[in-house]
C-alpha positions in Angstrom: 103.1 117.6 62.3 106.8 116.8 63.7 107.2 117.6 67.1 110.0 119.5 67.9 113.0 118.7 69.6 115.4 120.6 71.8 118.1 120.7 69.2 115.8 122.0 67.1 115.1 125.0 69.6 119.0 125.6 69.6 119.6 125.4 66.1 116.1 128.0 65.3 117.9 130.4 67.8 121.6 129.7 67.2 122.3 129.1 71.3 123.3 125.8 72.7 121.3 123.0 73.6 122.3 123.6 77.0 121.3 127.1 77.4 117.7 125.5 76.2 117.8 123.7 79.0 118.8 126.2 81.4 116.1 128.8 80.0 113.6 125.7 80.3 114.3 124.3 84.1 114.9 128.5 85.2 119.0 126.9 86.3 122.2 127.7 85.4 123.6 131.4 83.8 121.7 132.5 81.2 120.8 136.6 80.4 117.1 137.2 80.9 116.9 138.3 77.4 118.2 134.7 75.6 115.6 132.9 78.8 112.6 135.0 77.3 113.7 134.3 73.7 114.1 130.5 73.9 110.3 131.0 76.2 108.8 132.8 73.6 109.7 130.9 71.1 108.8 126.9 72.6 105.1 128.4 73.4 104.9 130.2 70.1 105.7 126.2 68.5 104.2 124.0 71.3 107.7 122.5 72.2 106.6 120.5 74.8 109.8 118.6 76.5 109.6 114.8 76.6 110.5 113.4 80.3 114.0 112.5 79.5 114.8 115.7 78.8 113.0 117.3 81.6 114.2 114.7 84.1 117.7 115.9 83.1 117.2 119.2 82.5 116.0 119.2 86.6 117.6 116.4 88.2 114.2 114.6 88.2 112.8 111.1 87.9 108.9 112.3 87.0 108.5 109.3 89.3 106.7 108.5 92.3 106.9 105.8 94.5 103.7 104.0 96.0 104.1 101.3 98.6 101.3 99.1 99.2 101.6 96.2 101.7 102.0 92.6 100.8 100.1 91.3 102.9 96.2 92.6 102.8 92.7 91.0 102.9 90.9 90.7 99.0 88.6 93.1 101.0 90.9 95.7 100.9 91.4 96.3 97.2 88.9 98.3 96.4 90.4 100.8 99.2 94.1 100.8 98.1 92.5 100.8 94.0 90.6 104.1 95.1 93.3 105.4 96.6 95.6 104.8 93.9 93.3 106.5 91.4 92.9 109.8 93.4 97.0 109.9 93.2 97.5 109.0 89.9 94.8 112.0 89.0 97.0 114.3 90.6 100.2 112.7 89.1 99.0 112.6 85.6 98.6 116.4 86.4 101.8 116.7 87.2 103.9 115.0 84.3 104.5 112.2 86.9 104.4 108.5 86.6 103.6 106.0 89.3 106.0 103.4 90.2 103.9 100.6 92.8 106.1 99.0 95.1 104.5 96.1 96.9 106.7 95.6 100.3 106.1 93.3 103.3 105.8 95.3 106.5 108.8 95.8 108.2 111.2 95.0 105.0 113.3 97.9 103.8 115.3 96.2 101.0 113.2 97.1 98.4 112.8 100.6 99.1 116.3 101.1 99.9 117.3 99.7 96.2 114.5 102.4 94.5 116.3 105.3 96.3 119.6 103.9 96.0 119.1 103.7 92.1 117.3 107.0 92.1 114.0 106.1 90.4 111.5 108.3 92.1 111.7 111.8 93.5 109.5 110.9 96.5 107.2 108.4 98.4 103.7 107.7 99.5 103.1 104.8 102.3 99.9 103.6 101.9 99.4 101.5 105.3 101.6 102.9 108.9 102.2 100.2 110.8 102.9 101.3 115.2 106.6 100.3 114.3 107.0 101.3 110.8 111.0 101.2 110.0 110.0 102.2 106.4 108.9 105.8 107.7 111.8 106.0 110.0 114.7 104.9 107.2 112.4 107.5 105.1 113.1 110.3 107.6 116.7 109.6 108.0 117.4 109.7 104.8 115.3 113.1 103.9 113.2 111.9 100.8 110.4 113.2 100.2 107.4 111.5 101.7 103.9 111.3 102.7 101.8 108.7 105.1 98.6 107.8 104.2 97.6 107.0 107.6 98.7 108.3 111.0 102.2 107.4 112.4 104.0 108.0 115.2 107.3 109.3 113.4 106.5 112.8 114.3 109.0 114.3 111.4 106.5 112.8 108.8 104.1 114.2 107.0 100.5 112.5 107.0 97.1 112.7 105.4 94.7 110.6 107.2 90.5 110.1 107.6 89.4 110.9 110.8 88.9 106.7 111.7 89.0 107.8 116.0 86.4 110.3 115.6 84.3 108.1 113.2 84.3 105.1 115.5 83.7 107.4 119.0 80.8 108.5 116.9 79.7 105.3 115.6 80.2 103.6 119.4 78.3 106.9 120.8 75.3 106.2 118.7 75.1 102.7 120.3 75.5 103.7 123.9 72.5 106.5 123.7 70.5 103.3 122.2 70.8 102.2 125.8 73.3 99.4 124.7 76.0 98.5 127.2 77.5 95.1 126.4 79.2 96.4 123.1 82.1 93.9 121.3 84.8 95.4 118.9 86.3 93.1 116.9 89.5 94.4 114.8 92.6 93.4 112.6 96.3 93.7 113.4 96.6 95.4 116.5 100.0 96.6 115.2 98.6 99.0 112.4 98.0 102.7 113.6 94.6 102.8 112.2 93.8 99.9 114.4 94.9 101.2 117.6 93.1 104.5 116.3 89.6 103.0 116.1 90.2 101.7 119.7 90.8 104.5 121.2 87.7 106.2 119.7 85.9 102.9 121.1 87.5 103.5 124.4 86.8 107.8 124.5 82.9 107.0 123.6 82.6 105.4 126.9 84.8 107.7 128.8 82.6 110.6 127.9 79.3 109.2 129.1 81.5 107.5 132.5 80.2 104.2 131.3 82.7 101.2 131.8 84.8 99.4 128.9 83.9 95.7 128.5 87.7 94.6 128.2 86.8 91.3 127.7 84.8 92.4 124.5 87.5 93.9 122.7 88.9 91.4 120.2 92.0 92.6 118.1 94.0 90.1 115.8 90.9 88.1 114.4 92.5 88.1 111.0 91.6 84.4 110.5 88.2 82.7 109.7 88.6 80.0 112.5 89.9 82.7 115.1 86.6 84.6 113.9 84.6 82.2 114.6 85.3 81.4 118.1 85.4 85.0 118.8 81.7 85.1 117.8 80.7 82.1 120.2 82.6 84.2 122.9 80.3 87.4 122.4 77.2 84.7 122.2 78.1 83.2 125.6 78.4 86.8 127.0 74.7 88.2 126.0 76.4 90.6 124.0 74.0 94.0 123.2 76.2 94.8 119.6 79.0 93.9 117.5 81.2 96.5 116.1 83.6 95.5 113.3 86.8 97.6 112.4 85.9 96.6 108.9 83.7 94.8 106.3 85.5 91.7 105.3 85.2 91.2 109.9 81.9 91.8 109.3 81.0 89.8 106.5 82.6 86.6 108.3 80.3 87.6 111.6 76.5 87.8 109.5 78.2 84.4 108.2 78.5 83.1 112.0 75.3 84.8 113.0 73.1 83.5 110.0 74.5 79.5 110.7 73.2 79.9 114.4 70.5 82.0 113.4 70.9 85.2 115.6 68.4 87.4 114.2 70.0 90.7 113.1 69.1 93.4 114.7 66.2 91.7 116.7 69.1 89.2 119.0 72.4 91.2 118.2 72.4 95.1 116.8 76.0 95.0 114.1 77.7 98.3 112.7 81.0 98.1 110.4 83.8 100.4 109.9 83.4 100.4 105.9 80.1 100.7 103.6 82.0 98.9 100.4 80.2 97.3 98.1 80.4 93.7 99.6 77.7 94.9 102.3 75.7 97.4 100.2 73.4 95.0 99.2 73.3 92.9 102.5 69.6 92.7 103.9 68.9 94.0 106.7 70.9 97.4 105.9 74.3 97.3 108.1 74.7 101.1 109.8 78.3 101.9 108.8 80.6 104.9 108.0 81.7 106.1 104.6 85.3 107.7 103.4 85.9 109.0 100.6 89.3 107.0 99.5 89.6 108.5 96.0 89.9 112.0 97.8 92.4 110.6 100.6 94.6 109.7 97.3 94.5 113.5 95.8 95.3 114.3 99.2 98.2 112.3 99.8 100.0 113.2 96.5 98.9 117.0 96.4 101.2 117.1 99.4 104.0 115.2 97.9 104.5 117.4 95.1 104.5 120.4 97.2 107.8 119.2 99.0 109.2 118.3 95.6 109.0 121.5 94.8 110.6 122.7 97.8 107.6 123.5 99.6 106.1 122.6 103.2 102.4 121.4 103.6 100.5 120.8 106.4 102.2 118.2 108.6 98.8 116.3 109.4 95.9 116.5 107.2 92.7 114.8 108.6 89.7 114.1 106.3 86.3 113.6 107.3 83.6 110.9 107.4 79.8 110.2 107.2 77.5 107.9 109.3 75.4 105.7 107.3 72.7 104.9 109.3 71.3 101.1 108.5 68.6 98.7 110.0 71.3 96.4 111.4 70.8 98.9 114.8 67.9 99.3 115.1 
């Protein structure tokens, strides 16, 4: 069967192609009576518009833009792959198209040349960073946008999980164990998500007046040599536990621990910040916390087609987590 195409509409009703297009986007001057007539008749012959047409007919791309840093550990791939899949669910629903746009952190060029040239009607970030000049040229320049993660742009909208709450909870569990001498051991200190997992650290032993170990929080271990000697720092200090801001951290510490055989949890309880796959199989079980990235996607680009279409979500969605409770500390 041959789909039909907008001159075909004009020419079955005798109007213009351009008053097609007006009764189709719901712009420009047409009588109520030729909109409903050119309505009636598309759904009564299945004219569906092809993207081109659409895009013109509205002013619109159909595109959105998703940035995903350069610059990432292997470890985090299945995160940003999850993500991705939760917003092009929603997209697909939406007669959009995903346009990935990998960007090293601070560089605006690219992003500035996408806008420039018009190819997407809006943005998602996919990593804030605690100076993030892609949100704030974002905000100056009123495109539509959406963080996933938590910035300090205040203008921007942002769908985040709940990563201080989770690691308050996850340091809290530890404390009422009767440990004490609790290392953190995290990434770049100068992503948000970072500094948010500190400060949950940091609030779990405010609440039960117990002092913060300063000399047992290690941020910036990115590298496996730096990793290293951060673990024979925490050995020399009869540390009670290790907390890792995420898998790939902890992988590289049972890797430490197992070469000067530190029995886990019998010398050292461990708990990590992500229950991926590279540690579901890991004997003993490591206690961890679970997110649901796939969801955090939806999330993200549910909002972003509301303010395309000239709406206003909610300015900071949070979602929640789970504890999964493991041998590692016990």
């Amino acid at each position: 069967m041959k789909n039909i195409t907008i001159s075909d509409v004009a020419d079955a009703l005798g109007v213009s192609k351009t008053t097609v297009s007006r009764a189709i986007s719901g712009k420009g001057r047409i009588s109520n009576q030729t909109r409903e007539r050119v309505l009636a008749y598309i759904e009564e012959h299945d004219y569906k518009p092809n993207v081109i047409a659409k895009s013109l007919a509205q002013s619109k791309t159909y595109n959105i833009g998703v940035i995903m840093p350069a610059e990432y550990d292997i470890i985090d791939l299945p995160f940003f792959q999850s993500c991705l899949f939760g917003i092009q669910e929603i997209a697909a629903s939406k007669d959009y198209d995903i346009l990935l746009i990998i960007s090293p952190p601070g560089d605006t060029r690219q992003l500035e040349r996408i806008l420039a040239n018009r190819k997407v009607d809006g943005i998602i970030l996919m990593r804030t960073f605690v100076k993030d000049s892609q949100v704030k040229m974002l905000s100056q320049k009123n495109v539509p946008f959406i963080t996933i993660g938590s910035t300090y742009v205040e203008s921007a909208i942002q769908v985040d999980q709940d990563h201080k709450s989770a690691c308050f909870e996850l340091t809290s569990i530890l404390l009422k164990k009767g440990l004490k001498k609790i290392a953190l051991i995290g990434g770049n200190e100068n992503f948000v998500v970072t500094q948010n997992r500190l400060a949950g650290f940091r609030e779990a032993f405010s609440q039960l007046k117990l002092p913060v170990r300063e000399d047992l929080i290690y941020l910036n271990t990115e590298h496996s040599s730096q990793l290293d000697e951060t673990v024979e720092d925490i050995l020399t200090k009869n540390t009670d536990a290790v907390i890792c801001m995420d898998d790939a951290l902890c992988t590289q510490v049972l890797k430490t621990f197992r070469k000067k055989n530190v029995s886990v949890p019998g010398d050292m309880k461990i708990a990590s910040f992500y229950n991926s796959t590279v540690l579901e199989n890991y004997i003993p079980s490591i206690t961890s916390l679970s997110f649901d990235e796939k969801k955090l996607g939806r999330a993200a680009c549910k909002n972003l087609m509301e303010i395309i279409e000239g709406n206003t979500p909610q300015k900071i969605t949070v979602l929640g987590y789970q504890v999964i409770p493991g041998e590692s500390t016990e």
